[in-house]
C-alpha positions in Angstrom: 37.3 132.3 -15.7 34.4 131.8 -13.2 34.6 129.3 -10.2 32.0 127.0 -12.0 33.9 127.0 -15.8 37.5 126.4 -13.4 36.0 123.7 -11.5 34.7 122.5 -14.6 38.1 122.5 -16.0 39.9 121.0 -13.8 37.4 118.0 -13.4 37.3 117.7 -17.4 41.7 117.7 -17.8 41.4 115.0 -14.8 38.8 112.7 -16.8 40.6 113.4 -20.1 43.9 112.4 -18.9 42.8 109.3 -17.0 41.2 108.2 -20.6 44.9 108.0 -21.9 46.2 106.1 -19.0 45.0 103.1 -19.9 47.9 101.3 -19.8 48.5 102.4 -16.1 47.1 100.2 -13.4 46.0 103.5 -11.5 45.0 106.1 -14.1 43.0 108.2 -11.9 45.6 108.7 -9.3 48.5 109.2 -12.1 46.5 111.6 -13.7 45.7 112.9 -9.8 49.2 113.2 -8.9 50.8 114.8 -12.1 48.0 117.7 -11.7 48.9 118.1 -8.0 52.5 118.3 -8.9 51.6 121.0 -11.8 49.6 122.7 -9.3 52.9 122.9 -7.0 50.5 121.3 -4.0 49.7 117.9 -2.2 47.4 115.7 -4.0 45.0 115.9 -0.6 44.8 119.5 -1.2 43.6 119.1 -5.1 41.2 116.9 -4.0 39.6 119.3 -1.2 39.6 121.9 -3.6 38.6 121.6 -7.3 37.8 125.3 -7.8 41.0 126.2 -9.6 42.5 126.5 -13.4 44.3 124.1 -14.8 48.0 124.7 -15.2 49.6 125.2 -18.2 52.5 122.7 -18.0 49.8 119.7 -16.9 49.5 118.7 -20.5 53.2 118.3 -20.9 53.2 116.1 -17.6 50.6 114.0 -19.1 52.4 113.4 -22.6 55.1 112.3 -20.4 53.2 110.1 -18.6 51.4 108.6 -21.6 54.9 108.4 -22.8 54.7 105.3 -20.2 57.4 107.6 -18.5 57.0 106.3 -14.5 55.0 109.0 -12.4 57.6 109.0 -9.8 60.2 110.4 -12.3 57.8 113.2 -13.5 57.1 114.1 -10.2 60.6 113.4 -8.8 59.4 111.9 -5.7 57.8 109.1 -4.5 55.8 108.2 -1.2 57.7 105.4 1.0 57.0 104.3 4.8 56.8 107.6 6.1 59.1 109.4 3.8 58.9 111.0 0.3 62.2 110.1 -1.3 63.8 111.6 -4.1 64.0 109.6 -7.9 64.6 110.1 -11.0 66.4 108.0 -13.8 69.1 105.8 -12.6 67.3 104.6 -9.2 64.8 102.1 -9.0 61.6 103.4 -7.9 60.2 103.0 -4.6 57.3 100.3 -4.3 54.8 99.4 -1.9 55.9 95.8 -1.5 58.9 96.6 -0.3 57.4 98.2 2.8 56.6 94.5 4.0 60.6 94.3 4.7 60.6 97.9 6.8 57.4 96.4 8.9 59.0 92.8 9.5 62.5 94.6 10.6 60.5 96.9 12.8 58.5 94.2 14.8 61.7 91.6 15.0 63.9 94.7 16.9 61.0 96.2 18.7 62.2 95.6 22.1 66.1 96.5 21.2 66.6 98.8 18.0 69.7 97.6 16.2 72.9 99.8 16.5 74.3 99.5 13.4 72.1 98.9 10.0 73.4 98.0 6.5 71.4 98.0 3.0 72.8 96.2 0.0 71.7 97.9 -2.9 70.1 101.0 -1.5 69.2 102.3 -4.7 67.5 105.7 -3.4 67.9 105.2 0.1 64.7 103.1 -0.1 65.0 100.5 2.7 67.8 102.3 4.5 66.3 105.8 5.2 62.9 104.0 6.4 64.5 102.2 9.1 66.4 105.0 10.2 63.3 107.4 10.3 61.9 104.3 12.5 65.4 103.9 15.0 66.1 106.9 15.9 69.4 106.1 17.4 70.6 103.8 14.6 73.6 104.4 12.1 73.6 102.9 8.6 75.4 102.1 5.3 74.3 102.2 1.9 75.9 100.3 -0.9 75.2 100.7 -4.1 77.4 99.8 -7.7 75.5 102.3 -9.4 76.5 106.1 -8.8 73.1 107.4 -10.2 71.2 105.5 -7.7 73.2 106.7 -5.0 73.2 110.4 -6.2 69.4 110.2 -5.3 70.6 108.1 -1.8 72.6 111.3 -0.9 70.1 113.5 -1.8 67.7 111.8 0.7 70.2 111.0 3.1 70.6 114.7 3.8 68.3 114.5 6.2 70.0 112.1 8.2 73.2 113.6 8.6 75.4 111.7 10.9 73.5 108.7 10.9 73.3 107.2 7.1 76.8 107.1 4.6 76.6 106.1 1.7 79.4 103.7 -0.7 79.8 102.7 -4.2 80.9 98.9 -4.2 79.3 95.5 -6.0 77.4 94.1 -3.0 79.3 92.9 0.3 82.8 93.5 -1.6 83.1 97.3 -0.6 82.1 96.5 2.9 83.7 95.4 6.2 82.9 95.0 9.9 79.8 93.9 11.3 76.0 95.1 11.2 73.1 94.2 13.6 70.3 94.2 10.9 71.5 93.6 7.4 68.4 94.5 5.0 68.3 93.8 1.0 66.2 94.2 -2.2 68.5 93.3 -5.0 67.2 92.7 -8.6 64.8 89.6 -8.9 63.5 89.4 -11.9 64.4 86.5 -14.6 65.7 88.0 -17.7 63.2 86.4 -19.6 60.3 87.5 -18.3 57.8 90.6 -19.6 57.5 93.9 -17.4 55.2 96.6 -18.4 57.5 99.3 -20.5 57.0 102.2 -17.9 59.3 99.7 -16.1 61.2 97.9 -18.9 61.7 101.2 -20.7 62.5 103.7 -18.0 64.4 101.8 -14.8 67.9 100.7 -14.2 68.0 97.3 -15.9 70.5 96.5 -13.4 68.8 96.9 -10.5 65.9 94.6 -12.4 67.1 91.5 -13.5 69.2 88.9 -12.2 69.8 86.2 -14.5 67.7 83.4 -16.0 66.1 82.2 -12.7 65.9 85.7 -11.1 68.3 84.3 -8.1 71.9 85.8 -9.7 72.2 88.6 -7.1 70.9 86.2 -3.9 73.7 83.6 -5.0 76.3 86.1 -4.3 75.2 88.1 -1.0 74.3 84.5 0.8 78.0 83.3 1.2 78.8 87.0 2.3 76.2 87.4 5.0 77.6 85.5 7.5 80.4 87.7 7.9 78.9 91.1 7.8 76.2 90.1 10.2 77.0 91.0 13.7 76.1 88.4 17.1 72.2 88.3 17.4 71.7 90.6 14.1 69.1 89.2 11.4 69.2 89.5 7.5 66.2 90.2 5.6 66.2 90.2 2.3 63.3 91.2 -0.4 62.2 88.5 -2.8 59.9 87.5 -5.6 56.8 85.9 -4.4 57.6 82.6 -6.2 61.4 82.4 -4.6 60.7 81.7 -1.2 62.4 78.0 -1.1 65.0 78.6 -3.6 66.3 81.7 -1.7 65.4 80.5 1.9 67.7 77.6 0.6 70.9 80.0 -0.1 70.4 80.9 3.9 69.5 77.7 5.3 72.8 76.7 3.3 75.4 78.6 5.1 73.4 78.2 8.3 70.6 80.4 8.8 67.1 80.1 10.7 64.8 81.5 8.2 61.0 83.1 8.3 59.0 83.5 5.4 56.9 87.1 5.5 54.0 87.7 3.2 53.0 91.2 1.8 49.2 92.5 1.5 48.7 90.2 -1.1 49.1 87.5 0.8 52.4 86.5 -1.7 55.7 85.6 0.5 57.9 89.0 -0.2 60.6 89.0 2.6 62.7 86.5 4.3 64.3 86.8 7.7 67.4 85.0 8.7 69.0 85.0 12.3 72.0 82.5 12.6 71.5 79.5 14.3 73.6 78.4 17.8 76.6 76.6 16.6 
């Protein structure tokens, strides 16, 4: 094959698999990333260089993917903060909202980095691993009830031997002692609302939904904060954009000051608590 008929190629299998992406909300970079990942090479590196063949096994990765089968499980990785993290089935995938939490944490402890940091419903590792790639000196605990979830947590933990452990346990009720910055993104979602299938079909229904007003999961962890958080620390918890008052109620109720955070959208996504002076 000549350098022209391979560039050729590989610009034609992009624009044909973008065409059946049309469910996706980025087609072009789905159909970007799965030919990287077929490639064996960063996606930065396809783009600087089109003069190659396409690989065999990219047309497997994009029945997959029109499959509605999440990119992040094809690829088995997914970009977060400053980390690629490990996923797969089982773990809720990484999203870019969720980065409004890392930043707010970040910014609230910039002058004094918080000894001790807990995440309730790590999932992957998500929220925890950030933080401890951003505080250096920082020890943390992930809980998780699913043991799938924290399969992929260990995996990505690896990295942070010495610093991150990982549990198994339904929210606070595995956990004891006290934590400077308590961090959460538990499920959200009412059970009666639509999510597009490569979500609906393909993640963890538990770490999803949370009852018929979304707030299940936020009515159990409020009453257990209090105790887990240690003198000074802050909570921040990941919510739905519409659920700023109903959760930020839970908080104020068993005596937090609370800060509503928006993400790039301008939608409220995170909530900080820090208990008031009694």
């Amino acid at each position: 094959m000549s350098d022209a008929l391979g560039k050729a190629g590989l610009r034609h299998a992009l624009t044909a698999a973008t065409a059946r992406f049309g469910f996706s909300a980025t087609p072009r970079l789905d159909a970007e990333l799965l030919l990287a990942h077929a490639l064996g090479i960063e996606r930065s590196a396809l783009l600087l260089d089109l003069d190659r063949p396409v690989p065999p096994g990219f047309a497997a990765l994009v029945a997959r993917r029109e499959r509605q089968e999440p990119v992040a499980y094809i690829t088995g990785t997914r970009g977060f903060w400053t980390l690629d993290l490990a996923v797969g089935p089982g773990a809720l995938v990484p999203r870019a909202d969720s980065e409004t939490l890392v930043a707010t944490a970040v910014a609230h402890f910039a002058n004094t980095p918080p000894a001790t940091l807990l995440d309730l419903g790590t999932g992957p590792g998500t929220l925890l691993l950030a933080l401890l790639d951003e505080w250096r000196d920082t020890r943390g605990l992930g809980v998780d009830r699913s043991a799938e979830a924290l399969g992929w947590a260990r995996i990505n933990g690896a990295a942070f031997a010495g610093r991150a452990a990982f549990v198994q346990g339904d929210w606070a009720t595995a956990t004891a002692g006290s934590f400077d910055c308590i961090v959460s993104n538990p499920p959200y979602i009412a059970t009666g609302d639509d999510l597009p299938a490569e979500v609906a079909a393909h993640e963890p229904a538990a770490a999803l939904y949370a009852g018929a007003e979304g707030l299940d999961d936020y009515r159990r962890l409020a009453p257990e904060l209090r105790r887990l958080l240690a003198p000074g620390g802050a909570v921040l918890l990941e919510i739905g954009w519409t659920q700023a008052q109903a959760v930020g109620d839970l908080l104020r109720d068993q005596g937090f000051a609370v800060t509503e955070h928006r993400d790039l959208g301008g939608r409220p996504r995170v909530l900080l608590g820090v208990l008031l002076a009694t």
